[in-house]
C-alpha positions as CSV (number, residue, x, y, z in Angstrom):
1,X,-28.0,-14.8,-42.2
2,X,-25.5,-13.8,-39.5
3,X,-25.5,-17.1,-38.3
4,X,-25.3,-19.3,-41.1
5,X,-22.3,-17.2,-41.7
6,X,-20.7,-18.0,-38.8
7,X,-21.2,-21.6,-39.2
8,X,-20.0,-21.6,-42.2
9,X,-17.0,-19.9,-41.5
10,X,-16.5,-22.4,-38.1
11,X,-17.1,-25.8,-40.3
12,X,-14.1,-24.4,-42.1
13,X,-11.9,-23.7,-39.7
14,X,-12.8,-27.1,-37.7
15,X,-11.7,-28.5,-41.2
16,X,-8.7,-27.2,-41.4
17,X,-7.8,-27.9,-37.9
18,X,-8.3,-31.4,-38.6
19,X,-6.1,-31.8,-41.0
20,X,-2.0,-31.4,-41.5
21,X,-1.4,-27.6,-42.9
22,X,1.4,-27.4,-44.8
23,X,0.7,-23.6,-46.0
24,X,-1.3,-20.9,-44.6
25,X,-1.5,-16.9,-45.1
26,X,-4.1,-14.4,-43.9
27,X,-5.0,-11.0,-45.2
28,X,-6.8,-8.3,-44.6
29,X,-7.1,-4.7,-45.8
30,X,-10.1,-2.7,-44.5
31,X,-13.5,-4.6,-44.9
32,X,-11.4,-7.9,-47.1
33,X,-10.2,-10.8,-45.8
34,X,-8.9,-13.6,-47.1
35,X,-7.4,-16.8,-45.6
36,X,-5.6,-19.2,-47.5
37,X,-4.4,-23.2,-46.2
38,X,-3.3,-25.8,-48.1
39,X,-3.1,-29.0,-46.7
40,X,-2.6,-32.8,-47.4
41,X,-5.7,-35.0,-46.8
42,X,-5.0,-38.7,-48.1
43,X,-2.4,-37.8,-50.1
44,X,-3.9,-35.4,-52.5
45,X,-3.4,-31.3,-51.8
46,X,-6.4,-29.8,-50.9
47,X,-6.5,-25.8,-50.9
48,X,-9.4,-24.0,-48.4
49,X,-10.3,-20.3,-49.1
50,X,-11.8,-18.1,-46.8
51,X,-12.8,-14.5,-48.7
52,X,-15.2,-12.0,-47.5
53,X,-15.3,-9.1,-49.8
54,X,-18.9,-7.9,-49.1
55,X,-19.8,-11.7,-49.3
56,X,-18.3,-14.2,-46.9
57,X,-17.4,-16.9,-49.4
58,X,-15.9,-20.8,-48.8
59,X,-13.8,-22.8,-51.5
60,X,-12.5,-25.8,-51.5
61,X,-10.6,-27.2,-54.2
62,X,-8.2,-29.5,-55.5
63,X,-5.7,-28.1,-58.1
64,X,-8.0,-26.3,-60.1
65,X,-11.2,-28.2,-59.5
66,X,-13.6,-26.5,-57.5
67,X,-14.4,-29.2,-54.7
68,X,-17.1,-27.1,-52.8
69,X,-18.4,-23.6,-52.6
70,X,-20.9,-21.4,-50.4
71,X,-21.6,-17.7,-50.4
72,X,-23.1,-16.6,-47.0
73,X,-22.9,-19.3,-45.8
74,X,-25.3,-20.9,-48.5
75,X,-23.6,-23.7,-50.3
76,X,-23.9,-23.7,-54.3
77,X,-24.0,-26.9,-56.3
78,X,-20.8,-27.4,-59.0
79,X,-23.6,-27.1,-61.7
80,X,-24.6,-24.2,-60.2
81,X,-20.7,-22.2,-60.3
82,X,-20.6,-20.4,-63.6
83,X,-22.6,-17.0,-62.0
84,X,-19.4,-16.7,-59.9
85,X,-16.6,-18.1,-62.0
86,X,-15.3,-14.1,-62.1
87,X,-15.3,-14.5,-58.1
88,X,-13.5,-18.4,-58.0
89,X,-10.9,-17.3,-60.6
90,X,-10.1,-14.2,-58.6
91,X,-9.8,-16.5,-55.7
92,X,-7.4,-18.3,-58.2
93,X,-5.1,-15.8,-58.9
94,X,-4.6,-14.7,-55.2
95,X,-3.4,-18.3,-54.7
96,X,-0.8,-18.4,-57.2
97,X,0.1,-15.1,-55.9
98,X,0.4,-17.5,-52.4
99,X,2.0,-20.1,-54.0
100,X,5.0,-17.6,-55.3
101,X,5.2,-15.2,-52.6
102,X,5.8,-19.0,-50.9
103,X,8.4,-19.7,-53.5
104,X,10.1,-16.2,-52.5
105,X,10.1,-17.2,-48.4
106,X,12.1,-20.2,-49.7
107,X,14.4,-18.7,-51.1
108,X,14.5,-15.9,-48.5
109,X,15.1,-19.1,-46.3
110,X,18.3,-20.3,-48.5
111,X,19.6,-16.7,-48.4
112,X,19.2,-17.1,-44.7
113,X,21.5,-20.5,-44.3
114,X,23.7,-18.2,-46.4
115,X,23.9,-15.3,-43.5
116,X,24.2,-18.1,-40.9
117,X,27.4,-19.1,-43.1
118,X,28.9,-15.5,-42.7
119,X,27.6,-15.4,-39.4
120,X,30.2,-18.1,-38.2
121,X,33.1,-16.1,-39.8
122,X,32.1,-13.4,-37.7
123,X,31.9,-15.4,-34.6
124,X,35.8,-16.4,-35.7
125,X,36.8,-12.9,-36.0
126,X,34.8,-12.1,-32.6
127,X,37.2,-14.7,-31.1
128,X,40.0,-12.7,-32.3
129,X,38.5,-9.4,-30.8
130,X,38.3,-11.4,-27.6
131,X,42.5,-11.8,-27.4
132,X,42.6,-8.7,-28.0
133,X,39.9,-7.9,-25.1
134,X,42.2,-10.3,-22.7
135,X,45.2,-8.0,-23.4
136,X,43.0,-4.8,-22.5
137,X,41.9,-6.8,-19.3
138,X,45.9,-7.2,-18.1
139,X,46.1,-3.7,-18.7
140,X,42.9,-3.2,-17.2
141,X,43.9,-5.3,-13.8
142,X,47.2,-3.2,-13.4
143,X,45.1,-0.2,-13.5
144,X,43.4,-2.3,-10.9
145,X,45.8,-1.8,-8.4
146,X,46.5,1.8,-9.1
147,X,42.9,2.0,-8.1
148,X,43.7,-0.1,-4.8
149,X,46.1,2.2,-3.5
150,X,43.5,4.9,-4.2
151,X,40.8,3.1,-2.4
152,X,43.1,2.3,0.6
153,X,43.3,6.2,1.5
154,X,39.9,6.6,1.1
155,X,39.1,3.6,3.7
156,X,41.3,5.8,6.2
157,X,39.4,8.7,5.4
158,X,36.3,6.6,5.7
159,X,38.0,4.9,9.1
160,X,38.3,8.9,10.6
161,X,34.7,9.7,9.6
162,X,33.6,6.3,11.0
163,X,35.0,7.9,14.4
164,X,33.6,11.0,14.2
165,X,30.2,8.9,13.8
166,X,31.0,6.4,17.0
167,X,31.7,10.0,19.1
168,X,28.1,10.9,17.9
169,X,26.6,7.6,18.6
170,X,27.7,8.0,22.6
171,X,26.2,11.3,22.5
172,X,23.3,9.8,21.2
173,X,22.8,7.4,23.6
174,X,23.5,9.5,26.5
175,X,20.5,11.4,25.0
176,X,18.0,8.3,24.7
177,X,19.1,7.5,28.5
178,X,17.6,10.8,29.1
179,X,14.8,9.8,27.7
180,X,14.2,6.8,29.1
181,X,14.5,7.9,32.2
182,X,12.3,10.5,31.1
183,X,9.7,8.4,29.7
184,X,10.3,6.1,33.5
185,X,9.2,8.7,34.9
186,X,6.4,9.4,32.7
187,X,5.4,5.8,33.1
188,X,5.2,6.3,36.7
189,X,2.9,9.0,36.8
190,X,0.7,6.7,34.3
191,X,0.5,4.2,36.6
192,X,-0.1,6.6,39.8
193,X,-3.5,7.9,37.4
194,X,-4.3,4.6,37.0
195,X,-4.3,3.5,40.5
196,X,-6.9,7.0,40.9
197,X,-9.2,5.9,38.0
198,X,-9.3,2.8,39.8
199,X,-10.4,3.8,43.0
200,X,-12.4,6.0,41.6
201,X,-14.1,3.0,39.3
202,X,-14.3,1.2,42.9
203,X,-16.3,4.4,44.2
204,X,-18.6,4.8,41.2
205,X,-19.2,1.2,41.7
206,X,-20.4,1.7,45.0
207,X,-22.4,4.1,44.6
208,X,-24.3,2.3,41.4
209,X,-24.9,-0.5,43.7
210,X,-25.8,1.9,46.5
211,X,-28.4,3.8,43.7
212,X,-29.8,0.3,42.7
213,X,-30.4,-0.7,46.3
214,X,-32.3,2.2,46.6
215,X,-34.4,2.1,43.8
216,X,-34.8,-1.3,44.3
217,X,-36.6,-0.4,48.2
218,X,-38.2,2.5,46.7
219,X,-39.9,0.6,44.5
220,X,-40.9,-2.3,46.8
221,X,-42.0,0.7,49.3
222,X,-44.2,1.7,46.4
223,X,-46.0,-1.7,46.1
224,X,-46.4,-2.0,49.8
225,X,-47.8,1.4,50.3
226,X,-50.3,0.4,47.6
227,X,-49.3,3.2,45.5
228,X,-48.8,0.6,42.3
229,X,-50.0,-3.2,42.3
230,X,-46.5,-4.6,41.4
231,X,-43.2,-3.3,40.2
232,X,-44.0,-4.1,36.7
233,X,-46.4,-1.4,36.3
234,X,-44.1,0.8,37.2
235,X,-42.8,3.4,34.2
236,X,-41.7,6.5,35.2
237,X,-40.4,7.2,38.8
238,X,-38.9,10.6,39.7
239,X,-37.9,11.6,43.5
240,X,-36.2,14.9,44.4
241,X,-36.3,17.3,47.6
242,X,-39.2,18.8,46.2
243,X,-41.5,16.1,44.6
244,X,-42.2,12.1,44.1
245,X,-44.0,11.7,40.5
246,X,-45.3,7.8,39.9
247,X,-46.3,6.9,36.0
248,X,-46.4,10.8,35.4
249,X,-48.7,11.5,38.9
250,X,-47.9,13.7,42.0
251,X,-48.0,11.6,45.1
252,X,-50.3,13.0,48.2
253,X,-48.2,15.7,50.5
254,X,-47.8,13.5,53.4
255,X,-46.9,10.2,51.4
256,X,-44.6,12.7,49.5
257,X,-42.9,14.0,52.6
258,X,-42.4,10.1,53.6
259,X,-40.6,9.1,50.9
260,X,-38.7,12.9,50.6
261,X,-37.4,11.8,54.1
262,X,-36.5,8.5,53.9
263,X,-34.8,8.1,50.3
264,X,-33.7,12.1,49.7
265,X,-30.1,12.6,51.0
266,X,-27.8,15.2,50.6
267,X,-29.7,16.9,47.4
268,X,-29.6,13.4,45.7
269,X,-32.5,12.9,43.2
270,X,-33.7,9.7,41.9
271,X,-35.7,8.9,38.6
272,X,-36.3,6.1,36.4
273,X,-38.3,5.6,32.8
274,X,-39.3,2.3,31.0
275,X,-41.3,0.8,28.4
């Protein structure tokens, strides 16, 4: 139902946009609506009703003769019209009540060209005001000058403030030379820090080198000595003063002590641990 409703209602409107409106008026008031256009198609006046008061209903007609009707969206043959001649003659009155209230914009419209009329006598007496607004400006520009010779001692007041700013300014910028030379110095130390991190970077880089040249012979040590196959199969590798662990096991005491001695220095350590 909610369908044919709606394609009712848009075949109507399609209708109406199709053709040349020369009247159109929409109301509503809580759950009513009612749309009214007239329009000209091939010369004749042809009025299209849109009314939903519970029911949607569609009329077309032309004068008084009902052209076409639907309720819901259902369309009802012209034999078929007397069950809602109460509903089409209500539709009816509502568009002579159109057709007047159109009569009243009309005239509404002619008592509008009227205002237009006295609307032009005002602009005349407006130009009038206006002389009268040119004399006030003459009196206005001499009050002007007055104002000049007002503004020119406040410029000299401004002129002594503006050098009691410029006597700021240089103490200003004696105080940012102090902190440049501040921040020169600060700068300086920077870059003294940053020649340290560097060497130290240079040292650390050393020694990482140093660590994987030893871990490197360690673990070509171990393959020689047989203690692992290949390198590969080594996982975990730990070496400190007081142990050498390989893949999690002890080495013997006197293969322990070799490797204690030869890759041990200083209280150094060594590990490693892979997948």
């Amino acid at each position: 139902m909610q369908t044919r409703i709606l394609r009712t209602a848009a075949l109507a409107l399609l209708t109406v946009m199709s053709i040349r409106f020369s009247y159109g008026q929409t109301f509503n008031s809580g759950d009513r609506y009612f749309n009214i256009n007239t329009s000209t198609i091939g010369g004749d006046s042809v009025t299209t009703v849109v009314c939903k008061d519970g029911f949607l209903y569609v009329v077309q007609l032309r004068g008084d003769k009902v052209l076409n009707f639907s309720v819901d969206g259902r369309n009802i043959p012209l034999d078929g019209l007397g069950k809602y001649a109460a509903v089409i003659d209500s539709i009816k009155v509502q568009i002579k009540r159109d057709m007047e209230q159109a009569q009243r914009d009309r005239e509404q419209a002619e008592r509008d060209r009227e205002q237009a009329v006295q609307d032009r006598q005002q602009s005349e007496r407006d130009r009038e005001q206006a002389e009268q607004d040119r004399r006030q400006a003459d009196q206005d520009r001499e009050q002007a000058e007055r104002d000049r010779v007002q503004a020119r001692a406040e410029v000299e007041r401004d002129r002594q403030q503006a050098e009691q700013d410029r006597q700021q300014a240089d103490r200003d910028r004696q105080q940012a030379e102090q902190d440049r030379q501040q921040d020169r110095m600060q700068v300086e130390r920077d870059r003294e820090q940053a020649e340290r991190d560097r060497e130290q970077a240079d040292r650390d880089r050393a020694r990482a080198e140093e660590d994987r040249r030893m871990m490197d012979s360690l673990m070509n040590d171990l393959v020689t000595d047989g203690i692992v196959p290949d390198r590969d199969s080594i996982h975990t590798l730990k070496v400190d003063a007081n142990e050498v662990v390989v893949n999690g096991k002890r080495l013997p005491e006197a293969m322990e002590k070799k490797y204690i001695a030869r890759y041990v220095k200083n209280g150094c350590s060594m590990s490693m641990e892979r997948d």
